[in-house]
N, C-alpha and C positions, 0 to 999 in steps of 0.2 A: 632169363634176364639178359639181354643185348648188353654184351660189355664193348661193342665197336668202338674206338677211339671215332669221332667227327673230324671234319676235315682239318675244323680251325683247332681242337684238342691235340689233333696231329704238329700242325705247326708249335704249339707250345711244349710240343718233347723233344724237337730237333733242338741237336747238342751242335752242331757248325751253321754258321749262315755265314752269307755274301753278301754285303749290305752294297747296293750301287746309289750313289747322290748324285742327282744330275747338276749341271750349268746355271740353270737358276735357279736352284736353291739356293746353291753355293755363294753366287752372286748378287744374290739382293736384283735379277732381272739386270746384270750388266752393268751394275754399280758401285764394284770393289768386292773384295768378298764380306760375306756375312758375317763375322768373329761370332757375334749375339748365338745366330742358328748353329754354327760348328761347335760351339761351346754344348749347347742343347743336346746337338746329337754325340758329342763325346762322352757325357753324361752319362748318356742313356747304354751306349756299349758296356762302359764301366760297370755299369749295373748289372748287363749283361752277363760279361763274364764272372759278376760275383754269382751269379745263378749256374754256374756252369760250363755256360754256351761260349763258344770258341767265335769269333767275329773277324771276317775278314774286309775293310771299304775299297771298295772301287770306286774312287772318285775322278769324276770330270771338273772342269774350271779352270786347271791352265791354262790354257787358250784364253778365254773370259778373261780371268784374273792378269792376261798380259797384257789383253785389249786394255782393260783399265788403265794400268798403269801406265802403257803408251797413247792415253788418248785415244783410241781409234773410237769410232760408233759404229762400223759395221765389220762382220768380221770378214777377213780379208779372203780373197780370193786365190791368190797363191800358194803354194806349197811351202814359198821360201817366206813366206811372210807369215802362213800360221807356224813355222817352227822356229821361226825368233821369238813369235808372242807364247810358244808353249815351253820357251828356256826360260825368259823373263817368272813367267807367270807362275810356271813349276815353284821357283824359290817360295815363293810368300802363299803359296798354297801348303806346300807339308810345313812351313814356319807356322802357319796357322794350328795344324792340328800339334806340331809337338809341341809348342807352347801350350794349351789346354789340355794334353795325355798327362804333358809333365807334370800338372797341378796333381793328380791323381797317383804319381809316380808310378807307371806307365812306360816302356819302351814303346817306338814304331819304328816302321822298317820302311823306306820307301823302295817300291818295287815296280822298276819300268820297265816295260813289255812289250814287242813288236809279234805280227803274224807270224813272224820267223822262228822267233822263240819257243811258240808251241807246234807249230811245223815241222822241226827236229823233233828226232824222239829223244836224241839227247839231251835235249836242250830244256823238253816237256820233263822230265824226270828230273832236271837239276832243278826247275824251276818245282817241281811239285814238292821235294826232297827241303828245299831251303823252305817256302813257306808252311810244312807239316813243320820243321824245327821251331820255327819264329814260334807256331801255336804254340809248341811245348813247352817254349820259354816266360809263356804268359803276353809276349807283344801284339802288339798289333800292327798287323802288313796294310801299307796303303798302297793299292794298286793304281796305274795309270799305264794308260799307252804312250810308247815312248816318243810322242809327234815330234819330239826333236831330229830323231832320225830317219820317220817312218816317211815311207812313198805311196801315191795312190795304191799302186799296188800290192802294199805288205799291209796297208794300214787295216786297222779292224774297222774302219768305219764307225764306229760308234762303240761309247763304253756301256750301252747294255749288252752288243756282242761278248765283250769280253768279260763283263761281270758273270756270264754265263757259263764263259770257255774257263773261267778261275771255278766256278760252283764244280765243273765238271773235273776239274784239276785234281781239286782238293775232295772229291767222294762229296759235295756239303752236299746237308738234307735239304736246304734252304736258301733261294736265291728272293733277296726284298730290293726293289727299284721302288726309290724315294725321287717322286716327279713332282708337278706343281699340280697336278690334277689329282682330287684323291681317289682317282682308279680309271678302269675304264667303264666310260656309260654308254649307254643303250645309243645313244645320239651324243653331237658333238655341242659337251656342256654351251662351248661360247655361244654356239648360236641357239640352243635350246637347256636352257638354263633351270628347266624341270625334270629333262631327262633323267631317267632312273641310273643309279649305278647298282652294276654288274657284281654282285658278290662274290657269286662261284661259277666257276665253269672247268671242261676241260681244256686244258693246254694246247688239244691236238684240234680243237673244236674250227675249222677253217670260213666257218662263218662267221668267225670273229672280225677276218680279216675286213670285211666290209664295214663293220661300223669304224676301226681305228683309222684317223687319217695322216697326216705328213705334220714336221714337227712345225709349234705355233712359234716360232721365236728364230731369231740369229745369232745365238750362243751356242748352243748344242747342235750335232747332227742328227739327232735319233728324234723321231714320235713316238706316238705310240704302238706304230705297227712296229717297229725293231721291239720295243716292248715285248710283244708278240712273240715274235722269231727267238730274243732271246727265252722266253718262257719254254720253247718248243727244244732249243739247243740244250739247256737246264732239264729238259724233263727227259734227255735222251739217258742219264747217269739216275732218273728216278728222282728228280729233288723236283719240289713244288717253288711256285715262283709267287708272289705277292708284291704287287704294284702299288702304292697308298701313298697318298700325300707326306709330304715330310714335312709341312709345314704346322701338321697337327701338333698337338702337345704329346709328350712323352709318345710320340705316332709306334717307335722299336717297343716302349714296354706294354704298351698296350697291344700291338700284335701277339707278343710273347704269353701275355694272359689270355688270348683266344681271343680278342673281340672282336667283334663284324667291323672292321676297317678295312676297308680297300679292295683290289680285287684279287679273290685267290684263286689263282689257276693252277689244276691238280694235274701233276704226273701219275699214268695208271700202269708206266712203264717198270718193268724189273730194272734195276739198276744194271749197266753194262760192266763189265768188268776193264782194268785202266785201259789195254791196248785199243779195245773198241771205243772207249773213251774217246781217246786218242784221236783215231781217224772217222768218227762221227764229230770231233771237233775241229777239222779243218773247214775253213771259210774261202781257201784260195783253192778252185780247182784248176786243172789244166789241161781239161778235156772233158768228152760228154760221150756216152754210149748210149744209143736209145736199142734196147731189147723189143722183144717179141713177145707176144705173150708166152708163149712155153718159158721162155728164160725168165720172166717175172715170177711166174707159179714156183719155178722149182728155186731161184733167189730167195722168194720173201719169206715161203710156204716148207720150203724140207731147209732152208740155210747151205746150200751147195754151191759149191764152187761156178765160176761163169765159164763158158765153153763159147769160143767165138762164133759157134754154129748160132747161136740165140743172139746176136748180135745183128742190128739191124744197118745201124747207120755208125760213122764215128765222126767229131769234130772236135776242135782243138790241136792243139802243137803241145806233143809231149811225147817225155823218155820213158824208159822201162825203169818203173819205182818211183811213179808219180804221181799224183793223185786225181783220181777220174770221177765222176759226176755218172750212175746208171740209173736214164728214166726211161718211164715205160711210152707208149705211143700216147701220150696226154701230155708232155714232158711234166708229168710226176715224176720226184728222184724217189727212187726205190732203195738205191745202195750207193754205198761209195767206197773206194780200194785205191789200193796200190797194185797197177797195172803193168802186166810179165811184158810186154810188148811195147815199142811206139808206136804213134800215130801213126807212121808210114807203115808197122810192120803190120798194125792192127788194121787196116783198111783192108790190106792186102788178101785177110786168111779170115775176115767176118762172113758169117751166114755159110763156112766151111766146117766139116768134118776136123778135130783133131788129131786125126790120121793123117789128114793132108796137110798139115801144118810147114813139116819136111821136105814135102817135094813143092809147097809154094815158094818159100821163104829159101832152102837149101839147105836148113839148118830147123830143129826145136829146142829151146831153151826150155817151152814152158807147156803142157796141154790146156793147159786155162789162161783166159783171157785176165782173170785176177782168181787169188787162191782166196777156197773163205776164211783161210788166218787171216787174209789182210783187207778183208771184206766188212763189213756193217751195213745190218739191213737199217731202212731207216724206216 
């Protein structure tokens, strides 16, 4: 007798999830926010954690929600202009949800977040350590990026990134992105409006990439290819991802009960343990090492440390303890680490012996180009 758990059986025993709501849901499509649908899905968590399940949102619509309230119709092009609309908008978005937790008696926590924050490691452990409390306390953490503060450069680009990098944070089994599409389909529903949708697949599956296209609207920054990306960044910690409309009815308890909604896309990965976590969750790198084949084999294939011998090319501007980017001759990234050497020192001593390290440089800090402590294969 086959006792397997199924994929969707699987999701209905995971005890944490990462619920991410996008822009137009939130907003009624950039018309104030929703009260009606946030009321719905506050509900539905509620329920949630009466079964159990720890919930954490990662909500988008600041931005949106300030556009509203400032009149704009298109969202703004500047940096200083989306973080006036994401201080305005911030207010009346968690007013939204504590007003509807509290009817439930309810805590939430709102919780803002830049690149930075999970870029430190201290900073990733204050942040993992305060939201493991909030679970224990029964609350609920409402995540956001902090565009108040954030620069092109630190910013996550999109809150499915970061719905991801939180799934990874917190160990969750369960990352769910509530979009306006209920999943991803075979072709792109608007223009082929029979197109089948996608039940299952895997996360890693890179032909996916071609049917997902660029996002449909000027609220949000993501489509459904970050979609994607976030599924892949989620399944690096082992947690499966579920994309499904959220404009469904009861859309969280009906996933919860296994039902064929939306599209589930499976992690077949072991979960990484938190350090690896960690630096398979950075999004900024600051450089690139493209290997050789010998250096990929023994990288991906035995987990060994990188030798600048196996080092083909380097670019980028960065110090010793920074985080590097290793792809192989396809630029597929294979690995990513915190690197013994800089850029200038790393040019210097690649496709060299680590013998010669000494008499290039004058000096060896390090025999490896990055150690595999501070390495992730990817």
């Amino acid at each position: 007798m086959n006792t397997e758990l199924s994929p969707r059986q699987k999701i209905s025993s995971a005890r944490r999830w990462v619920v991410k709501i996008g822009s137009a849901l939130l907003t009624n499509n950039g018309r104030g926010l929703d009260r009606a649908a946030i009321a719905g899905w506050v509900s539905q968590v509620v329920e949630l954690q009466t079964k159990g399940i720890e919930v954490v949102l990662v909500s988008s619509g600041a931005v949106a929600e300030g556009m509203s309230r400032l009149g704009w119709q298109q969202r703004p092009g500047t940096v200083h202009e989306l973080q006036a609309a994401a201080a305005i908008g911030q207010m009346g978005l968690i007013q939204a949800y504590e007003t509807q937790f509290q009817q439930y008696g309810k805590h939430t926590a709102q919780i803002l977040v830049d690149h930075d924050d999970l870029a430190s490691r201290q900073r990733y452990l204050n942040a993992r350590s305060t939201l493991n409390t909030l679970l224990a306390l029964d609350a609920v953490p409402i995540v956001n990026e902090n565009d108040t503060v954030a620069t092109d450069e630190i910013r996550f680009g999109d809150n499915d990134r970061l719905a991801a990098m939180v799934t990874n944070l917190l160990d969750a089994e369960l990352l769910v992105i509530l979009t306006d599409q209920a999943g991803l389909f075979e072709q792109d529903p608007r223009k082929h409006p029979d197109s089948p949708l996608i039940r299952l697949a895997d996360a890693e599956d890179r032909s996916l990439d071609d049917i997902a296209g660029g996002s449909s609207g000027g609220l949000g920054r993501g489509g459904m290819i970050t979609k994607l990306e976030a599924a892949r960044l989620a399944a690096r910690s082992g947690a499966n991802t579920l994309i499904a409309g959220g404009s469904i009815d009861n859309i969280l308890l009906k996933l919860q009960a296994g039902e064929d909604e939306g599209t589930l896309l499976v992690s077949k990965r072991e979960p990484l343990d938190a350090r690896k976590q960690w630096l398979a969750g950075h999004l900024q790198m600051r450089g690139q090492l493209v290997l050789d084949d010998g250096a990929v084999r023994v990288v991906r294939e035995q987990g060994k440390s990188l030798l600048p011998v196996g080092v083909k090319t380097v670019s980028g501007s960065f110090t010793r303890g920074e985080m590097v980017s290793c792809v192989d001759g396809n630029q597929q990234e294979v690995a990513r680490g915190l690197i013994n050497y800089s850029a200038v020192e790393s040019a210097k001593i690649i496709g060299k012996a680590s013998a010669e390290i000494g008499e290039i440089l004058g000096y060896c800090n390090d025999e490896e180009l990055i150690h595999r402590d501070n390495m992730v294969v990817l």
